[in-house]
C-alpha positions in Angstrom: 97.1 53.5 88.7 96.9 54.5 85.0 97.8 56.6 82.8 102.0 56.9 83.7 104.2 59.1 82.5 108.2 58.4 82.2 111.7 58.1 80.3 114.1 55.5 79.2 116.9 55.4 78.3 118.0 53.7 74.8 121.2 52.3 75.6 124.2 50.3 73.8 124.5 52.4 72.1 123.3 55.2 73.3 120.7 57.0 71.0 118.8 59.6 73.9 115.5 58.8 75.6 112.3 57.6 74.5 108.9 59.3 76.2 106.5 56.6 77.4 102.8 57.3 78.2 101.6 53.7 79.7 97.8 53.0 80.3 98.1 48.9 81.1 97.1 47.3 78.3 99.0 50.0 75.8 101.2 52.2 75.4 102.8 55.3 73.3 106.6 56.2 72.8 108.2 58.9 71.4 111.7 60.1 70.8 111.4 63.6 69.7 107.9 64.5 71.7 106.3 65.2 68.6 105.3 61.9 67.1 104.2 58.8 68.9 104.1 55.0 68.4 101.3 53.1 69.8 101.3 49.6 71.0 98.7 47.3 71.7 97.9 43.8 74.0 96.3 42.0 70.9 94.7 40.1 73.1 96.7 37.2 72.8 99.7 37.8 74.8 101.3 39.8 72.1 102.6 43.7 72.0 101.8 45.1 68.6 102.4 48.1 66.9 98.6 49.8 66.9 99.0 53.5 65.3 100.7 57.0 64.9 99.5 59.8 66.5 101.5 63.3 66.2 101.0 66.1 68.6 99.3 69.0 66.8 97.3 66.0 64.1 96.0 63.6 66.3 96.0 59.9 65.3 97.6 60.1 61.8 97.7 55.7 61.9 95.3 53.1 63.6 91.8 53.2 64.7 91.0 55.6 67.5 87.8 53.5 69.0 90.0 50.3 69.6 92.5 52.8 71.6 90.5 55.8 73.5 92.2 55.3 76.5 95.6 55.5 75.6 94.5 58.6 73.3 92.6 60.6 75.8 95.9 60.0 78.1 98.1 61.1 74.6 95.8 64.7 74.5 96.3 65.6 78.3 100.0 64.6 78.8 102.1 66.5 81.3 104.7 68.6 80.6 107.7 66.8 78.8 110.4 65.4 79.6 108.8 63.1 81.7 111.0 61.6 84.8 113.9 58.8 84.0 112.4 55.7 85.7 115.3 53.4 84.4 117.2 53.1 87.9 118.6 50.2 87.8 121.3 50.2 85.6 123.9 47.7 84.1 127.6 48.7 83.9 131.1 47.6 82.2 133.3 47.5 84.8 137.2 49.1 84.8 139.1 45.7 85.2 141.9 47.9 86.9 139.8 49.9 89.1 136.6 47.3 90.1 134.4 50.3 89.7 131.4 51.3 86.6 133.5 52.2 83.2 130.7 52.2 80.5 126.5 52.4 80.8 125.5 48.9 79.3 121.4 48.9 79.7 119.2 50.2 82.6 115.6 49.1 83.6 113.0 49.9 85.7 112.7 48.5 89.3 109.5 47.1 89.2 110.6 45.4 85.6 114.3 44.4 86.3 114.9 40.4 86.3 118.3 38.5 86.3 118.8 38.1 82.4 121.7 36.9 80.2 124.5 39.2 80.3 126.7 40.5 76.9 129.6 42.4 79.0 130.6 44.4 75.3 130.1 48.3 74.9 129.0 49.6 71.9 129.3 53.7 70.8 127.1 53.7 67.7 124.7 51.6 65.7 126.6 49.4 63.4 125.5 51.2 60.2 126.1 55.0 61.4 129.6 55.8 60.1 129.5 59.6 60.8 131.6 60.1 64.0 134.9 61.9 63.4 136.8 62.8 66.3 138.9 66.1 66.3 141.9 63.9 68.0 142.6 61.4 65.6 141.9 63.1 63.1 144.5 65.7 64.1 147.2 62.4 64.1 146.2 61.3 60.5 149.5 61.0 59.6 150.4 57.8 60.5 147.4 57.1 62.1 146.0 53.3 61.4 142.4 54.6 61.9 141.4 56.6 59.2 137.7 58.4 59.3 135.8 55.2 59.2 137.6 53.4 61.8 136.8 56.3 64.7 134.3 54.7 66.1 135.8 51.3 66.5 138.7 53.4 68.3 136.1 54.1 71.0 134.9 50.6 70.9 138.2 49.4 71.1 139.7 51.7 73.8 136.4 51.1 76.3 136.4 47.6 76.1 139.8 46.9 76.3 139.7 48.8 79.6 137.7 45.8 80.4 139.4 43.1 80.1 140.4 40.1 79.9 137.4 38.1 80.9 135.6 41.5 81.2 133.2 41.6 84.1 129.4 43.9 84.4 127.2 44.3 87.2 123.9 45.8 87.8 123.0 48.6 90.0 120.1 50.0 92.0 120.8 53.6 91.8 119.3 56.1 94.3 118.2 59.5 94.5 122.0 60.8 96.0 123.3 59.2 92.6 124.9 56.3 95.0 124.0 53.0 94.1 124.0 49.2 95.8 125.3 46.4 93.6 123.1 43.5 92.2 123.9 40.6 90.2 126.4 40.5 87.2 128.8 38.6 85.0 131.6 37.3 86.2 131.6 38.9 89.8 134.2 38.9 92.2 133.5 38.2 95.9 132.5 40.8 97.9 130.8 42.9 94.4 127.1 41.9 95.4 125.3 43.9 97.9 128.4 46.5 97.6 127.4 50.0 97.9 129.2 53.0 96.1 128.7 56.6 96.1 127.7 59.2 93.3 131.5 59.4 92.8 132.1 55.8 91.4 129.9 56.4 88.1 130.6 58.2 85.1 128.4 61.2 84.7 128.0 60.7 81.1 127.6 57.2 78.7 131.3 56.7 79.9 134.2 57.2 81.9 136.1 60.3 81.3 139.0 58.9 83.4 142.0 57.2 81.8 145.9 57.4 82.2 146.2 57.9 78.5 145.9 61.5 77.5 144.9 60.3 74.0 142.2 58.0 75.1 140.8 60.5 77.6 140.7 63.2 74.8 138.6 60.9 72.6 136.2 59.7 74.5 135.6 63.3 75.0 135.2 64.1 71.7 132.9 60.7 71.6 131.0 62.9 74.5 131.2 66.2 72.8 129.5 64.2 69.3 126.5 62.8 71.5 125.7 66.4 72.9 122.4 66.4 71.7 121.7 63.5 73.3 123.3 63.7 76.2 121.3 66.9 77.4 118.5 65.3 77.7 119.8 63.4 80.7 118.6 65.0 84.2 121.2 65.5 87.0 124.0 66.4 85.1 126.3 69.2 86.6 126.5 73.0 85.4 129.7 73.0 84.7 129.2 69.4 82.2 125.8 70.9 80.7 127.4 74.0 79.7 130.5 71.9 77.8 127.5 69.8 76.0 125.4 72.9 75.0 128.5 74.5 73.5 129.4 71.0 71.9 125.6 70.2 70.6 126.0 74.2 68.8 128.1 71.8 66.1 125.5 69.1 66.2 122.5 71.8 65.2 120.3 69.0 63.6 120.1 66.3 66.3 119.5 69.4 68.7 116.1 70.4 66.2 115.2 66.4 66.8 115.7 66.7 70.7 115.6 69.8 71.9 111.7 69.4 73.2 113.1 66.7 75.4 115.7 68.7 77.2 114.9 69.5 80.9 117.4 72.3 81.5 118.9 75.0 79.5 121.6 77.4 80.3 121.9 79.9 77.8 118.5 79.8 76.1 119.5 82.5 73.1 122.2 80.3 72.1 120.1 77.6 71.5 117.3 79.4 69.6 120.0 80.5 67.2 121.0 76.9 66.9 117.6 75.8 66.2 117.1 78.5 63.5 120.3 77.6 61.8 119.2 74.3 62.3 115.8 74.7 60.3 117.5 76.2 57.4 120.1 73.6 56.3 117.3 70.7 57.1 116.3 70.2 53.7 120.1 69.6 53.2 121.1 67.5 56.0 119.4 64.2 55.7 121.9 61.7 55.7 123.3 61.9 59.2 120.2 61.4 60.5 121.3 57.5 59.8 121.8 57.9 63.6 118.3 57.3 64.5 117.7 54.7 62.1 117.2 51.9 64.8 
């Protein structure tokens, strides 16, 4: 059965994937493919933190006899990324519409149990303060959400698409991108067991439908900020991983993070420019790297 390779998703907010080689009783996860975290059964019923090893070093942290297992499945580790295993997934739902508005958590199936629910999106971690978006800044004039605010714009505009008495529901998603509902918050009748097509769920992190042409354009450039990130999912269309490769160009650090995680690339020169740029300013470009932090 051991050692398995797979994704997850690090949701709410979003912050990419995280690589997980599993061998039972530990386990190793990475979120650039470069350096790992191990984690250990101490024994005792408790998961702790057991070393560092770094692709290229070897273990850099920890004792390598107490973990030879995990190790040995560390040094002969299949191409990356490994497959998404996180198919069941939790949405917001569109209060109006009934139907998946924002990506809340996802699990896998053979971990998934009924759990409290927190029906609130979140874009960014609470301390990361970077995000600007081109559209309000463009209305600064008279705008009540100056730089700092942008983010709680997106916060405010998801969610409120949500309620009153907003409403989530998980999914089991299948291989056509479909998916047959599960339990949720606040359900109405006729939600459990009901079974949607690839068509019903955002593409990306959110919906990039509204009736507001100001709403729609910043969730786009919310979309357009997580570029990086976002490229590393599998499945998405040509036509949307071409708008995030131009898009990620802007975000030339994050893509130096991620870029060994990405499963697909269109226009492979572009990139390599990106990455050399990238490499230059690094020594000057620390501070947005506050994204990562947790």
């Amino acid at each position: 059965m051991y050692p398995s390779y797979y994704a997850l998703r690090r949701l709410n907010p979003y912050r990419g994937l995280v690589m997980v080689v599993d061998v039972g009783n530990a386990s190793a996860h990475s979120s650039d493919g470069l350096v790992w975290h191990l984690r250990a059964d101490d024994g005792y019923g408790w998961v702790r933190p057991s070393g560092v090893w770094a692709a290229g070093e070897g273990l850099t942290l920890g004792h390598a006899a107490d973990q030879a297992d995990l190790i040995a499945a560390l040094e002969t580790q299949p191409a990356m990324p490994f497959p998404l295993a996180d198919s069941v997934e939790l949405w917001l739902i569109n209060k109006e519409t009934g139907m998946p508005l924002a990506l809340l958590a996802a699990d896998r199936p053979a971990t998934h149990a009924p759990g409290p629910i927190k029906p609130e999106w979140f874009p960014f971690v609470e301390k990361y303060t970077g995000f600007v978006s081109p559209t309000l800044a463009a209305r600064a004039e008279g705008n009540p959400y100056g730089r700092a605010q942008h983010s709680e714009f997106v916060a405010q505009v998801v969610n409120q698409a949500a309620r009153p008495n907003a409403s989530a529901q998980w999914f089991f998603r299948n291989e056509q991108g479909g998916g047959v509902g599960l339990e949720g918050h606040r359900m109405e009748p006729g939600w459990m067991g009901r079974q949607l097509g690839a068509e019903a769920f955002p593409e990306l992190i959110v919906s990039e439908k509204w009736n507001n042409r100001l709403e729609q354009s910043v969730i786009s450039d919310y979309h357009a900020w997580l570029a990086p990130l976002l490229l590393l999912l599998p499945g998405l269309g040509d036509a949307t991983r071409e708008r995030l490769e131009a898009a990620a160009m802007l975000r030339a650090q994050w893509l130096l993070r991620t870029h060994r995680l990405l499963p697909k690339v269109l226009d492979p020169d572009r990139l390599n420019a990106a990455l050399v740029a990238a490499k230059l300013e690094a020594a000057s470009a620390q501070g947005d790297m506050d994204f990562f932090a947790n």
